[in-house]
N, C-alpha and C positions, 0 to 999 in steps of 0.2 A: 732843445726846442720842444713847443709841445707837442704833443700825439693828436693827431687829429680824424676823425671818423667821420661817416655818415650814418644818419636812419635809415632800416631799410625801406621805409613806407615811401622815398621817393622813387620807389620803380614799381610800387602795387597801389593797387585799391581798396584794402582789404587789412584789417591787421592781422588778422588770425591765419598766418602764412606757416608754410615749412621756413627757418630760418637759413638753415644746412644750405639752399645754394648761393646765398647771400656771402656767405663766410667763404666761399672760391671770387666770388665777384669784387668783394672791395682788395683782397690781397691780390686778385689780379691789376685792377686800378690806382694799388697803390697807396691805399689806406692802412692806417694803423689800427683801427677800432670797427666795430661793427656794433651800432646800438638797435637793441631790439625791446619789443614791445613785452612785459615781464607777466604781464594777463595767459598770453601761451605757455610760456616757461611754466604757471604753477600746475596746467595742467599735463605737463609732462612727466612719463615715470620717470624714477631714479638711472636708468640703464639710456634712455633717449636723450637726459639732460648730460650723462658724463660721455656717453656718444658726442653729444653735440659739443663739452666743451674741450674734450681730447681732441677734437678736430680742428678746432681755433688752437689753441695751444699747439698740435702741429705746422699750423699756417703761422702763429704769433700774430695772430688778432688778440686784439684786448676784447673782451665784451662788456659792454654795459648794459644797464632796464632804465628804462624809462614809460611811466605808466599814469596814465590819466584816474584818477578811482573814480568808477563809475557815478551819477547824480543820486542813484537809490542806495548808496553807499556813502553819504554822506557824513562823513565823522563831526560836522560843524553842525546838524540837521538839530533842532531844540527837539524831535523826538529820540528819546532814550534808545532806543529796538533799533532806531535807524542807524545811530551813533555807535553802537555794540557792534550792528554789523559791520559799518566799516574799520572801528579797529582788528576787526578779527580778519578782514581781508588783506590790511596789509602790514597784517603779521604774521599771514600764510607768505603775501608776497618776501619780507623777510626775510623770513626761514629760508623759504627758497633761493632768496640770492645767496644766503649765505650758505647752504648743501650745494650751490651754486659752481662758489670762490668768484660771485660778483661783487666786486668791491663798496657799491652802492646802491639806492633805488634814488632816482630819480622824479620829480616830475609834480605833477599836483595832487599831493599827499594830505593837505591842509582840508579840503574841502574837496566837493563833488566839482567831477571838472562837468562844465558847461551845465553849471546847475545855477538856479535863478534865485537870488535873494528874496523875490516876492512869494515863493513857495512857499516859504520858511514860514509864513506869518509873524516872522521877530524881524530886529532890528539885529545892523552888522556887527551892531557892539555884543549884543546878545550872543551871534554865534562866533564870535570871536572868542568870545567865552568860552565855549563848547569846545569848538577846535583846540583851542589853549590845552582842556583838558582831554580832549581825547591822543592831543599829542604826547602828550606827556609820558600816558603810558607807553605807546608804541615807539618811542624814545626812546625807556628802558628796556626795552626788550632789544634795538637797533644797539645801544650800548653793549648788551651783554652779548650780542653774537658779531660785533665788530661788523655793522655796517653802518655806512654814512648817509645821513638822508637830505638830498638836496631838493630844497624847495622851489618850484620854478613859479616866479613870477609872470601871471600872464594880462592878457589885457582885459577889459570889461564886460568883453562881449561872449569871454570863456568863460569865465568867474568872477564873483563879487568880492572874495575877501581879501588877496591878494594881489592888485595890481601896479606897486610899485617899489624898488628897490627899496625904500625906506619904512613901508610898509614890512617886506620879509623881515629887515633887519628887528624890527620893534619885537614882529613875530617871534622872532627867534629868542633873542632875549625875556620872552615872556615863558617859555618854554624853558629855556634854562638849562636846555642841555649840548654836550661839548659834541654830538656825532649830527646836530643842525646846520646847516650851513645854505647858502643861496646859490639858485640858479637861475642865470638871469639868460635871455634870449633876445636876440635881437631885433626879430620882427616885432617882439610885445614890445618891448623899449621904445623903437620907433614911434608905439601908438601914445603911450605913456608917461616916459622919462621925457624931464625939461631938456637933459644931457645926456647924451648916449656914453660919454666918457666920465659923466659925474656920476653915472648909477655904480663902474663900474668901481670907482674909487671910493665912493661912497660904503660898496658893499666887503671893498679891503681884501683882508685875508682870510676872511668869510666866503668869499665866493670860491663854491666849492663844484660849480658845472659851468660851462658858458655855450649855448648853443647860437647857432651862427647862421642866418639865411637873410634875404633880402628884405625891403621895404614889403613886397609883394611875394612875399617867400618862394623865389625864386632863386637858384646855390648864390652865395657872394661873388661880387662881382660883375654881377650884371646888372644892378640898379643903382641905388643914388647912396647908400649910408654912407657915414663916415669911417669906412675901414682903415685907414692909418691912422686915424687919433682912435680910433677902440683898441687897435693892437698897441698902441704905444700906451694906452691906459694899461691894460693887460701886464705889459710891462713893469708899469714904475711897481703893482701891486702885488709884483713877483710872482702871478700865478702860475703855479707848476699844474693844472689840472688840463682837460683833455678840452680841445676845443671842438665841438660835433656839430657837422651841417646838419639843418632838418627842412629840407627843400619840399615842400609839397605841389609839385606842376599838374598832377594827373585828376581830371576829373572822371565822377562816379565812384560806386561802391560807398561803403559803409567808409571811409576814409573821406571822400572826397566829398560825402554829405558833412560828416561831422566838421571836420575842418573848413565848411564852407568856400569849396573848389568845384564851380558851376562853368568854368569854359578851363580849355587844356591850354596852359599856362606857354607853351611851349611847344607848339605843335611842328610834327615832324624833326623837332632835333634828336640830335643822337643822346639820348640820356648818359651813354657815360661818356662819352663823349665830353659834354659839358659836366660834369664831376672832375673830372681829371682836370679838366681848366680850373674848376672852383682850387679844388687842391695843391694845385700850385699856384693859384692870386692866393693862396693862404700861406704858404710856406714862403713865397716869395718876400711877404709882409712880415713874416717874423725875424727874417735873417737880414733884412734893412736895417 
């Protein structure tokens, strides 16, 4: 069965958190994984990071990164200086998953997440170009220190250069290297994909993340999607990877701006509470 996690940004407002009590809370509720945001991780010492992963490794949390690169970090940006900076950011993030032993970086890696095409003064072909090559490098370097870097496809209103399962896929292929793979989410699919189960067979044995939250990113299970045809998609395409809720109910703070979370999603329930329900509508779904 797969391993299934949560983000911890559905109990903060905030991403730049201590992770440490996080790693008691999902092993208390019964999670396999704890995904956390890899922007803190880089600037953590050497001694804080192996604290922190000898402690999951005591618990048997898996951890994962998942990481938006910043808009002024633009690796798709037609200015050069802006482009340099983002690959050197996340090849610091790199490094660090892999001084880590996290098995991958996750997330919108392609482009500046919540960053606007009209900035640009080019065209998406233009920076598609750009991306292409600034992937490239940061590719071979994810190569040589054995990590995987999954691409999450989001919707339009995050970013312009990536918003459709078939979109990654072409990405990837233009890229051309074997440590690429897709990650696909379910509340962008919702806004996006014609088929929430065609994106996910579309994306095959390529899909290499799959995150999981409601029409109104609220955990699974309390809205409308089509969760038994996405897991039985999930299925036919054998995937072995982790399936990770990313529920955002809380508004305010630097989270609840960017993610655009202006009333509280969920007022007055018990936030684990309804995790441990999402957790087992998920586990329930796979052993069907």
């Amino acid at each position: 069965m797969n391993k299934i996690g949560i983000l911890y940004g559905y109990w903060c407002t905030e991403w730049d958190v201590d992770y440490m009590p996080y790693l008691e809370k999902v092993k208390q509720l019964g999670f396999d994984t704890l995904e956390i945001n890899t922007f803190r991780l880089t600037k953590m010492s050497d001694a804080e990071i192996e604290h922190f992963m000898g402690r999951a490794k005591e618990l048997q949390i898996d951890v994962l990164g998942v990481i938006g690169v910043p808009a002024n970090l633009d690796p798709a940006a037609p200015d050069a200086a802006v482009r340099k900076a983002g690959i050197d950011y996340e090849m610091n993030l790199i490094r660090t998953c892999a001084k880590a032993g996290i098995p991958c970086a996750s997330g919108v890696l392609y482009s500046g997440w919540l960053s606007r095409l009209e900035t640009h003064g080019a065209t998406k072909a233009e920076c598609w170009k750009h991306s292409i090559s600034s992937m490239k490098e940061i590719s071979a370097l994810a190569e040589d220190l054995g990590v995987q870097l999954n691409l999450e496809v989001v919707n339009r209103f995050e970013n312009y250069l990536i918003n459709t399962c078939d979109e990654v896929m072409s990405y990837i292929a233009d890229v051309g290297s074997p440590v690429l793979h897709a990650h696909l989410d379910t509340f962008h699919m919702n806004i996006e994909e014609n088929s929430m189960s065609g994106a996910i067979l579309a994306a095959g044995s390529r899909l290499g993340h799959f995150h999981v939250g409601e029409n109104n990113r609220k955990p699974p299970g309390t809205g409308f999607l089509p969760w038994k045809e996405m897991i039985q998609a999930l299925k036919q395409i054998d995937y072995q990877g982790q399936i990770v809720m990313e529920p955002f109910v809380l508004s305010g703070g630097t989270i609840g701006r960017e993610i655009s979370v202006y009333r509280e999603l969920m007022p007055g329930a018990d936030l684990d509470a309804e995790a441990v329900k999402s957790l087992q509508f998920l586990r329930n779904l796979l052993i069907a």
